[in-house]
N, C-alpha and C positions, 0 to 999 in steps of 0.2 A: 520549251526549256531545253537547254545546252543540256545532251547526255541522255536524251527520254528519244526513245520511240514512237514513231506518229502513228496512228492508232491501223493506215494498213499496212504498216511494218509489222507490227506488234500481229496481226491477225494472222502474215503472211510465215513469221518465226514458229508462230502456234501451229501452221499447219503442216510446215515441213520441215520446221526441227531447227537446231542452230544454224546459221549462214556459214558458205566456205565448205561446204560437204559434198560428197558427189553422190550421195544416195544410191540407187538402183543402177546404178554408173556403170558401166567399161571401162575401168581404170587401166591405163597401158601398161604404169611400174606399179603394179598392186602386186607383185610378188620381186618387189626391186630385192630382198634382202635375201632370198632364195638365191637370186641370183649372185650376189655380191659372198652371200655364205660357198659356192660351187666354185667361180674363179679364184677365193682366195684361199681354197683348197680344205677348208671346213667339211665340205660334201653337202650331201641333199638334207635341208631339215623339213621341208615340207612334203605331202603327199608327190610322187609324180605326177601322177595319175591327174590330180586338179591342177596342178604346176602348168605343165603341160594344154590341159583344157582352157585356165586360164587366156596363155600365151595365145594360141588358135585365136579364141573370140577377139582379144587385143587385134590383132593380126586382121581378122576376117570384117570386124564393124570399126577400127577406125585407121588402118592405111586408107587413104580415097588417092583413086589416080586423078584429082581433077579438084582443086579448093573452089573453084568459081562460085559455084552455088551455097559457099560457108561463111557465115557471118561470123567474124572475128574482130568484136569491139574493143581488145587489147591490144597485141602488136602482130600486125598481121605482116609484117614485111618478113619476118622469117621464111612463113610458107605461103602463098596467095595464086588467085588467078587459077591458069591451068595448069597448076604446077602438084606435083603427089608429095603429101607427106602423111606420117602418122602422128594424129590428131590425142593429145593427152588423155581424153576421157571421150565420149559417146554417150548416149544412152539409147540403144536400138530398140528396145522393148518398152519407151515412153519413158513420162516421171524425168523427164528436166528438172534442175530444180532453176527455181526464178533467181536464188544468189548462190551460182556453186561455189565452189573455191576457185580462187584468182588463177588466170593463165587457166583453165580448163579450156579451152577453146585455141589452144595456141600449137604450136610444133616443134618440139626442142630435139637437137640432133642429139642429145646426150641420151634423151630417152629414147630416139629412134636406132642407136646403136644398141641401148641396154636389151632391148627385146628383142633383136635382128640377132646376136649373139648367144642367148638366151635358148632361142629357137633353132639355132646354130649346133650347142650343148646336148639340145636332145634330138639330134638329128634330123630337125626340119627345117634343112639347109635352103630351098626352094624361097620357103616363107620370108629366112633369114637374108638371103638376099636380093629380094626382090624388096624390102624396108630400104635397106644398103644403097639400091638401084633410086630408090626416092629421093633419098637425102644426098646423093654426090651428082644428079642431074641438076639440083636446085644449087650447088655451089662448084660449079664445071667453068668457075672463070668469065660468064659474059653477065653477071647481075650479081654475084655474089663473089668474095675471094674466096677462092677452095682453101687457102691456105687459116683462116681465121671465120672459124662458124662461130659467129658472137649470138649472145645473146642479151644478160647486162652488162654488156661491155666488149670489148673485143678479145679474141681467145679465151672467152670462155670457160673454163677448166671444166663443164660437165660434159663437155663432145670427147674428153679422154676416158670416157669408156670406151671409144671403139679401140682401143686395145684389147678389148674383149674378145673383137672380134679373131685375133688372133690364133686365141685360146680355141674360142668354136668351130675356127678351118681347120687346126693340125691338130688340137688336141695337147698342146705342149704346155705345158704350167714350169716355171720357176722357182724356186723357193730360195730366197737371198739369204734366209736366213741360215733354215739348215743345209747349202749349198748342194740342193738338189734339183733335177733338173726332169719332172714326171710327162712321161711321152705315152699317146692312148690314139695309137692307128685303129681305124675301123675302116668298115666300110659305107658309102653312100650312094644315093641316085642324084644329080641334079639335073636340070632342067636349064640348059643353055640355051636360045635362039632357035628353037624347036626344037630341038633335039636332046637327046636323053643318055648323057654317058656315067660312068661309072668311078667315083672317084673313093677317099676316102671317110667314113662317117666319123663326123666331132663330136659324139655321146659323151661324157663325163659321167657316166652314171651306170653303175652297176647292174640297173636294171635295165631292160631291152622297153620302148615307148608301146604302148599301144599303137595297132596300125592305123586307124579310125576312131579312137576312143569308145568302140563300142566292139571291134572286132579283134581282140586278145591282141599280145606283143609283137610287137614287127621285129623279125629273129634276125633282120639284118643287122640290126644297131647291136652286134654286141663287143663291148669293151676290153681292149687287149692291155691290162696297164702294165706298164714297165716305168723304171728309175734308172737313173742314170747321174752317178755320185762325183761330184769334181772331189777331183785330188789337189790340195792343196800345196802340197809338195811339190805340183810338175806343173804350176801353171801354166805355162805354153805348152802343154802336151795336147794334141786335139781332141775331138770328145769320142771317146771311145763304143765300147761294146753295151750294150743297154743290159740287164739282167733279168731276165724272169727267169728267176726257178721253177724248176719241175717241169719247165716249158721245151719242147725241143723248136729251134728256131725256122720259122720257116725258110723257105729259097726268095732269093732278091726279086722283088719283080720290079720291070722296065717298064717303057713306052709312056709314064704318065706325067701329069704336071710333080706330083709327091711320091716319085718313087727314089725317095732318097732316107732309107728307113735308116734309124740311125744303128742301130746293133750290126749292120753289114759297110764296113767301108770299100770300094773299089778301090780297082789297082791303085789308081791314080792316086787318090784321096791315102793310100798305104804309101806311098813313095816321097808324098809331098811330109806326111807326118814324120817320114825319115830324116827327110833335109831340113824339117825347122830345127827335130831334136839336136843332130847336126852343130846348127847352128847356134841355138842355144849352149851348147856343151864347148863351143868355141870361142865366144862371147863371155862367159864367164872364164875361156883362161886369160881372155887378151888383158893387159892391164895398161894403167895411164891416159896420154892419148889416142892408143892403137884403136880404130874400129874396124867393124864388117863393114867392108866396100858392100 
């Protein structure tokens, strides 16, 4: 009969619960909204501490550097073969379930960004881009367009999370609304091409991460926050001096990819803001059809 269950459907629902579930799972975005609450500048509503452990297991049971041996009866053209991506759901510890929910077995760059970024936030940049390194080998132009990671459809709109990622390398959030502009230099270790240099950490979070989730906070990750207010008045004025109170400001440092803090401008950067003001200030006297050559 149209609408009934056949009698080992019916035994298989009784034994593992509703279909479409991921049970005992490794869900990848099972703390998507943790995330979505920290870049859109709400801050942390979940524990760290699980947040965090969460994101690890994501990371550690379902990136695979190699789909070959993955059976993906949905659409496996996204990620297949020998190719790395991070897999939506696992179950490492058994207890598959026989109907999980749809696309569990598939690899969306939207969610390989959310967690790569994620993991970026709390300073486990290594983690976060080594997902990053998965997902832009698998569209580097000879089998996919780099320019359009589709998934129902072409451009996609869930691969614009990796804006995210932006937030998790520098640390900078925008706020359009109340025309604020929050900047959170730290410091990091990454792990380049065997080697190991020193750059900035992308923490968003007031608390310092556990070093090993068993071995108390890693004191390197801690957060310098500063703001940095547009003037609505001087829009072409460039972006000035960053404020933290009570803070005395440290000395510039050089030599790196981001040593361009913003609360310190160089000469240059001081001279050029001279000649736009300049120009702005002479632009609004010319009248009619006169312009600036």
């Amino acid at each position: 009969m149209v609408g009934e269950y056949s009698p080992e459907a019916r035994a298989l629902l009784e034994q593992e619960g509703p279909k479409y579930q991921y049970g005992d799972g490794c869900l990848s975005d099972g703390v998507l909204g943790a995330w979505m609450a920290v870049v859109c500048g709400v801050g942390e509503v979940l524990d760290r501490y699980k947040t965090e452990s969460h994101l690890r297991a994501a990371h550690r049971h379902n990136l695979k550097q190699d789909l070959s041996g993955h059976a993906n009866p949905q659409r496996p053209s996204f990620a297949f073969g020998a190719e790395a991506g991070l897999l939506l759901c696992t179950w490492p510890r058994g207890g598959a379930l026989a109907l999980p929910f749809v696309y569990s077995n598939e690899v969306w760059t939207g969610i390989e960004y959310q967690v790569a970024s994620h993991l970026m936030l709390l300073g486990r940049v290594d983690e976060g881009l080594e997902i990053v390194r998965a997902c832009r080998d698998r569209y580097d132009g000879r089998v996919r367009n780099p320019f359009d990671e589709y998934e129902c459809g072409h451009w996609y709109a869930r691969a614009m999370s990796s804006y995210g990622l932006i937030q998790g390398l520098t640390g900078v959030r925008y706020d359009a609304v109340e025309r604020v502009l929050y900047v959170e230099p730290r410091n990091f270790t990454v792990q380049k091409q065997g080697e190991r240099w020193n750059e900035e950490d992308r923490s968003l979070n007031q608390t310092p991460p556990p070093s090993d989730m068993a071995g108390g906070p890693d004191k390197r990750n801690q957060p310098d926050r500063q703001r940095v207010e547009q003037n609505t008045d001087e829009a072409h004025r460039p972006c000035g001096q960053a404020e933290t109170p009570g803070r005395e400001q440290p000395p510039r440092r050089r030599g790196g990819p981001f040593d361009g803090e913003v609360q310190h401008e160089t000469e240059h950067e001081q001279k050029r803001g001279e000649r736009l003001r300049e120009q702005v200030g002479l632009e609004e006297e010319l009248t009619g059809d006169q312009r600036v050559a």
